[in-house]
GUSE-954194 format. One record per residue (C-alpha): x, y, z. Coordinates in pm, whole numbers, padded with zeros to 5 digits, always signed. Layout:
XYZ...
***
This chain:
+12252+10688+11660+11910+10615+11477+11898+10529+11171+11660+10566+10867+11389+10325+10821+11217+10242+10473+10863+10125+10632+10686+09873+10368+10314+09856+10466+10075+09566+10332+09784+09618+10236+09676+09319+10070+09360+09118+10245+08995+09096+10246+08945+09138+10629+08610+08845+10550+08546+08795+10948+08416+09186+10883+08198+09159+10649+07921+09319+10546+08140+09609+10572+08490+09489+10462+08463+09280+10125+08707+09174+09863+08707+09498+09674+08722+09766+09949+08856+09552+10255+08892+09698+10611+09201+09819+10577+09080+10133+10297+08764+10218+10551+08733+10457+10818+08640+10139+11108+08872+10374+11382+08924+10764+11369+08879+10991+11149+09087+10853+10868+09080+10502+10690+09310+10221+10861+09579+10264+10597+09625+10640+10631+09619+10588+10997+09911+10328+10948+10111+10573+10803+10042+10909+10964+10137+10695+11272+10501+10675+11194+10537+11054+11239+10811+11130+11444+11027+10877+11345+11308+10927+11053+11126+10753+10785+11198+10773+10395+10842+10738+10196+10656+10435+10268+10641+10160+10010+10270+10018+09999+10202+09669+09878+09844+09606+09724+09648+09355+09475+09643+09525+09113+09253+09569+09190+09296+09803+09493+09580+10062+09272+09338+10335+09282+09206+10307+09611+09525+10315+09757+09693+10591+09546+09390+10805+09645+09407+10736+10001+09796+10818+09981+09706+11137+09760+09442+11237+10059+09730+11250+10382+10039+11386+10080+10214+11053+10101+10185+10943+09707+10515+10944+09507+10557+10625+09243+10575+10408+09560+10257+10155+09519+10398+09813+09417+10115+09611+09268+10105+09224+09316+09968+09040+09010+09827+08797+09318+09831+08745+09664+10143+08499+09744+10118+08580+10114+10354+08802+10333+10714+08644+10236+10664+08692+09871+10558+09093+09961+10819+09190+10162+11082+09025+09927+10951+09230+09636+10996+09556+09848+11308+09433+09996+11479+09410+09598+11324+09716+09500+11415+09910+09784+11792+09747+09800+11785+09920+09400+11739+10268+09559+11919+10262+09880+12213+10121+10077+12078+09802+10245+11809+10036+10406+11608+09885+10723+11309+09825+10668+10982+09836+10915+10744+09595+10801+10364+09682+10908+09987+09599+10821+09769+09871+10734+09466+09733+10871+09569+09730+11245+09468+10004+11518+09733+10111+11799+09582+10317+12070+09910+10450+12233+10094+10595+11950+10388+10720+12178+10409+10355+12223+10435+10220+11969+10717+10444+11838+10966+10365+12134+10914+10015+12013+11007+10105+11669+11345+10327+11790+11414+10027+12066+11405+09807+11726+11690+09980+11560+11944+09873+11864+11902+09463+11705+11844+09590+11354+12182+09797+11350+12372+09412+11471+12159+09240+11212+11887+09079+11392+11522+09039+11250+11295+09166+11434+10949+09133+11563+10735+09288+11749+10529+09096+12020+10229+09255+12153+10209+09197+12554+09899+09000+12569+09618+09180+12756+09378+08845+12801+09386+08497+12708+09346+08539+12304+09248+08264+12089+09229+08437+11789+09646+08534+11786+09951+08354+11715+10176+08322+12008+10589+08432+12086+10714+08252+12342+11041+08422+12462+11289+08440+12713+11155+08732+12976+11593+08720+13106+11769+08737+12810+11817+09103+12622+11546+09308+12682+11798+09624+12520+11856+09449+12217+11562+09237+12186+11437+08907+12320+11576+08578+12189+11267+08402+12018+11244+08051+12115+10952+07947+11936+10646+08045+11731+10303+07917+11795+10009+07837+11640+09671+08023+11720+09568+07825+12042+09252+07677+12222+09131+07847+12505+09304+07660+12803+09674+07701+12671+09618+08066+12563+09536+08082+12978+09840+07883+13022+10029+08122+12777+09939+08454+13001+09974+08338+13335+10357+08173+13240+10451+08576+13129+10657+08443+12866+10450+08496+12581+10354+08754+12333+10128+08784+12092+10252+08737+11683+10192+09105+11543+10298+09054+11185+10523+09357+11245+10877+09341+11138+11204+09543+11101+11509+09449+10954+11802+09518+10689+11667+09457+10367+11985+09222+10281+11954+09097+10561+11649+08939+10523+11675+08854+10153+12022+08641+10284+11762+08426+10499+11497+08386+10215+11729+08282+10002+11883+08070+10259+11559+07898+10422+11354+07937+10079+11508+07983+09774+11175+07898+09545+11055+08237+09684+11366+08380+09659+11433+08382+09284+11063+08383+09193+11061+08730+09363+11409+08809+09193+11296+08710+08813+11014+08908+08893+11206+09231+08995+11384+09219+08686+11123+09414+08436+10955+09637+08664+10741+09893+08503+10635+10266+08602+10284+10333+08504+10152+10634+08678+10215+10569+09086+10253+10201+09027+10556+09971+09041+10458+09697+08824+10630+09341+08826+10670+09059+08601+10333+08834+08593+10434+08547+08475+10750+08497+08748+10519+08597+09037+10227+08351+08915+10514+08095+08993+10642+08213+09313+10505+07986+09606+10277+08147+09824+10425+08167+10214+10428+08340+10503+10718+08541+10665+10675+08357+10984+10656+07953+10847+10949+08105+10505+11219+08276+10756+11118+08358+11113+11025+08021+11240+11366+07862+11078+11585+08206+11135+11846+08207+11416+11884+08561+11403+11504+08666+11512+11475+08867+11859+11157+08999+11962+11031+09340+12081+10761+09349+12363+10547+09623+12253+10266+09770+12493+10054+09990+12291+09692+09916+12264+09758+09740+11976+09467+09510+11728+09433+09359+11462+09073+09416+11419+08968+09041+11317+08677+09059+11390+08369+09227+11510+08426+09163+11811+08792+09307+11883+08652+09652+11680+08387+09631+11995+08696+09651+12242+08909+09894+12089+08620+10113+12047+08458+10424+12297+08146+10313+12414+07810+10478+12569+07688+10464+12914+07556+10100+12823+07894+09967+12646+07693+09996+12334+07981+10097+12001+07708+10278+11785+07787+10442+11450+07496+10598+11244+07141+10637+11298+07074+10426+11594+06819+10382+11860+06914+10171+12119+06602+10064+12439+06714+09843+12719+07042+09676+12490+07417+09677+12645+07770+09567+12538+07640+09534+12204+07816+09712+11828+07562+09849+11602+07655+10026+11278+07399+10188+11039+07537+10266+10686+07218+10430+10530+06919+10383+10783+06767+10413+11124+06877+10087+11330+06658+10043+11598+06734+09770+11896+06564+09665+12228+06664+09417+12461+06969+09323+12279+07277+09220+12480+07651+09126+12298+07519+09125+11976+07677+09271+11661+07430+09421+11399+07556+09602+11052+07324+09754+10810+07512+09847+10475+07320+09911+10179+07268+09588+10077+07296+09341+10378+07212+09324+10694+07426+09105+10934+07288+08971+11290+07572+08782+11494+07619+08719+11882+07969+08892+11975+08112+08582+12104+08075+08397+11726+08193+08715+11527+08520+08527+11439+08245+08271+11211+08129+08566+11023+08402+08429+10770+08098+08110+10674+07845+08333+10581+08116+08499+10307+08203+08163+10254+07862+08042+10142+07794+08362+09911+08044+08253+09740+07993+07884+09701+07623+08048+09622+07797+08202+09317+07637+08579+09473+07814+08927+09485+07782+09062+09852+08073+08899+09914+08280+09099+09646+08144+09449+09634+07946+09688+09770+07655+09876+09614+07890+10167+09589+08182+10078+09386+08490+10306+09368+08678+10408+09044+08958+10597+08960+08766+10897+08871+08534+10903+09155+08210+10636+09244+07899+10506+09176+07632+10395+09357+07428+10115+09181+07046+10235+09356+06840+10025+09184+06776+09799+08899+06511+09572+08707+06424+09382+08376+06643+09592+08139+06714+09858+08374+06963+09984+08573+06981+10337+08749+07292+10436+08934+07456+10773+09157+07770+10896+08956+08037+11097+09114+08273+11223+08915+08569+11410+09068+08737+11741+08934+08920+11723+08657+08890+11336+08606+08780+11177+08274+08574+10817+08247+08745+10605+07957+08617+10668+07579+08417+10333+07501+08084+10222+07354+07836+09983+07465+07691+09701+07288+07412+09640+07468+07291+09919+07643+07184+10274+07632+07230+10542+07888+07052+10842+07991+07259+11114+08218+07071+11393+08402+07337+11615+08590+07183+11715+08948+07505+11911+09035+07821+12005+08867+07929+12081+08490+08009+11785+08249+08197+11775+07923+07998+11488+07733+08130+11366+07410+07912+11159+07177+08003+11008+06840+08269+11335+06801+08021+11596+06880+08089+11777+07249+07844+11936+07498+07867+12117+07860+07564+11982+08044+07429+12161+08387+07268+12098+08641+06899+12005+08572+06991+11881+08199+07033+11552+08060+07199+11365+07782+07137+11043+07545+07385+10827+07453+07260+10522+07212+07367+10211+07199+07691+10163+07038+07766+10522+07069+08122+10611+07111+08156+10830+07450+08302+10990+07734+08221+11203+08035+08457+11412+08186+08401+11700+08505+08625+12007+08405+08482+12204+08694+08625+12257+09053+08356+12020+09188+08243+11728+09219+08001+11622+08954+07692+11426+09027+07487+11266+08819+07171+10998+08772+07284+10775+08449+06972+10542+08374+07075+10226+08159+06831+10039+07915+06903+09747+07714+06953+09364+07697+07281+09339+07950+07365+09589+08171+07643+09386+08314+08003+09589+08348+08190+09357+08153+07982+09519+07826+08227+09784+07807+08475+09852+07465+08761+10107+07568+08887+10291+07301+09125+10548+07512+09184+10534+07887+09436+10784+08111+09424+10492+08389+09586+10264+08183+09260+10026+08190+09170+09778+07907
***
């Protein structure tokens, strides 16, 4: 008899090692690297077929909007975003959803899962889920091992027993550390090793009773902070101050590693966790020359190589295992085999105190986007999307003026009390230290050029009088 699984996805992370793409405020796992949909919504739409409740999705406070979006997009958004004040790691996470989801239902099993990994057999990878439920039902935590496909450096290890319970899981008999090439050779041709997938399923009780058991610190941290949780729109928020003191861990070093109730599930599925440039390169299709090529490309005598163009033509010759990524504001050069150091150049923008590292030239909001496309010595001009029906906050600038010239769409602008529709081809002032908002009221999206002017144009000069997203 299957039962009904609760699946918690993370999606905290910056994904650095794929960078210029992925950065700390719109990380791989909200962008469309695979398919047609972004890794998250892919991590969910996966799990249909099974008997799953609504998922539970863990993010940082600064991604709420991206994620409730994304969930809005595939029809999978209903209050079920839990925001972490901070990143504490994975054990912290899935103890939060464990106590909220324990509120709700009957010791409900849970299937932990990452949204910013890519499965390429689907069919897969939900026989490994059902097989899960056999150990799950007799109160075993379980992971899923990935059968190793090549001698991976850039993976934790499983080492199981190959003999011993394939029906109701393997019995773990020790977690390893990512390792050099030679052992990870060792590890493959021995056939008793998986790779760590950071997948999990288990009761929630169940795996509380072994928090609280190997790590009580996290335990009650996670507990105090479950006491006050607030609704606020699609958001489960927590206490701040008990989380801030909660120790940061992983699931693996907090409870699997000490555990001696963990069993492992061999999964086979085409399964990544996209670390890098490189593994994107191998999960990818590929052209006639193994080239992965997104965008405007031109490619002359260059094989085995990934080239992605965000906004221009990318042209290559002669190039061979080489990963190239034009975004709108960077351009990054790498040889495939050194796409796992990608994570020193983000390192160095931001020990050089710079911003590529952070965001992108187009920044997302909760009422659509803008695009930042260029800027001088008191001026800034940026691309405004504004979504139907969605309202920017009422606020004033001190040091700035704007100009907004509508080049498609309707917009309701109010300034200092006194409301206008403006159309396409008109424009608007609003003076410094005018009170103001901007709102679409149409059925599409409304675009617009808003030229600033002033002193500081920085996005910290902002006074918020009235907000429906709850922003201050």
């Amino acid at each position: 008899m299957r039962i009904m699984i609760l699946p918690i996805i993370m999606a905290g992370g910056t994904g650095s090692r794929l960078w210029p793409l992925s950065r700390e405020l719109f990380p791989k796992q909200f962008q469309k690297l695979y398919g047609q949909t972004t890794m998250l919504q892919a991590t969910v739409l996966r799990l249909q077929g099974l008997e799953c409740l609504p998922p539970l999705v863990i993010c940082n406070e600064e991604h709420r909007f991206i994620v409730a979006e994304q969930l809005r997009q595939i029809g999978q958004l209903d209050h079920n975003i839990i925001l972490e004040p901070t990143g504490k790691n994975t054990a912290p996470a899935i103890a939060l959803a464990a106590i909220y989801a324990a509120k709700y239902e009957d010791n409900p099993a849970l299937l932990v899962l990452a949204a910013d990994h890519v499965v390429l057999d689907e069919d897969a990878f939900r026989t490994a889920i059902v097989q899960a439920q056999v150990p799950v039902k007799q109160d075993k935590l379980v992971t899923f091992g990935i059968v190793p496909q090549s001698p991976e450096t850039g993976y934790g290890y499983i080492k199981y027993n190959p003999n011993a319970g394939e029906q109701s899981g393997f019995t773990v008999e020790q977690f390893v550390e990512k390792p050099d090439l030679a052992t990870a050779k060792a590890y493959l041709e021995s056939g008793n090793y998986l790779w760590n997938s950071g997948m999990f399923a288990f009761k929630a009780q169940n795996y509380l009773n072994e928090l609280k058991n190997y790590r009580p610190d996290i335990y009650s941290a996670c507990s105090n902070a479950m006491q006050s949780v607030d609704i606020d729109l699609d958001f489960i928020r927590i206490n701040k101050e008990s989380f801030f003191a909660c120790p940061a861990e992983s699931i693996d070093y907090a409870v699997m590693e000490k555990t001696t109730n963990a069993v492992v599930i061999a999964m086979d599925a085409g399964w990544s966790d996209v670390g890098a440039w490189s593994s994107l390169w191998e999960v990818s299709d590929k052209d006639k020359d193994d080239n992965v090529i997104t965008g405007d490309v031109l490619t002359v005598d260059s094989h085995n190589n990934y080239i992605f163009a965000e906004t221009g033509l990318v042209a290559t010759v002669g190039l061979d295992n080489i990963i190239v990524v034009q975004t709108k504001d960077a351009v990054l050069v790498a040889s495939k085999d050194k796409s796992q150091e990608v994570k020193r150049i983000v390192n160095q923008l931001k020990a050089d105190k710079r911003q590529e590292h952070s965001v992108h030239r187009e920044v997302y909001r909760p009422w659509g986007k803008y695009d930042s496309i260029d800027s001088g010595h008191r001026y800034q001009v940026k691309c405004i999307t504004v979504k139907p029906s969605e309202k920017l906050s009422v606020q004033m600038h001190h040091h700035r003026a704007e100009h907004w010239i509508v080049v498609s769409g309707t917009a309701k602008v109010i300034v200092d009390g006194n409301e206008k529709l403006v159309t396409e081809n008109e424009s608007v002032y609003v003076p410094l230290g005018a009170t103001h908002c901007l709102e679409n009221p149409g059925k599409v999206d409304l675009e617009m050029i808003e030229v600033q002017v002033g002193s500081y144009l920085g996005e910290d000069d902002i006074v918020r009088f009235e907000d429906r997203y709850g922003r201050t």
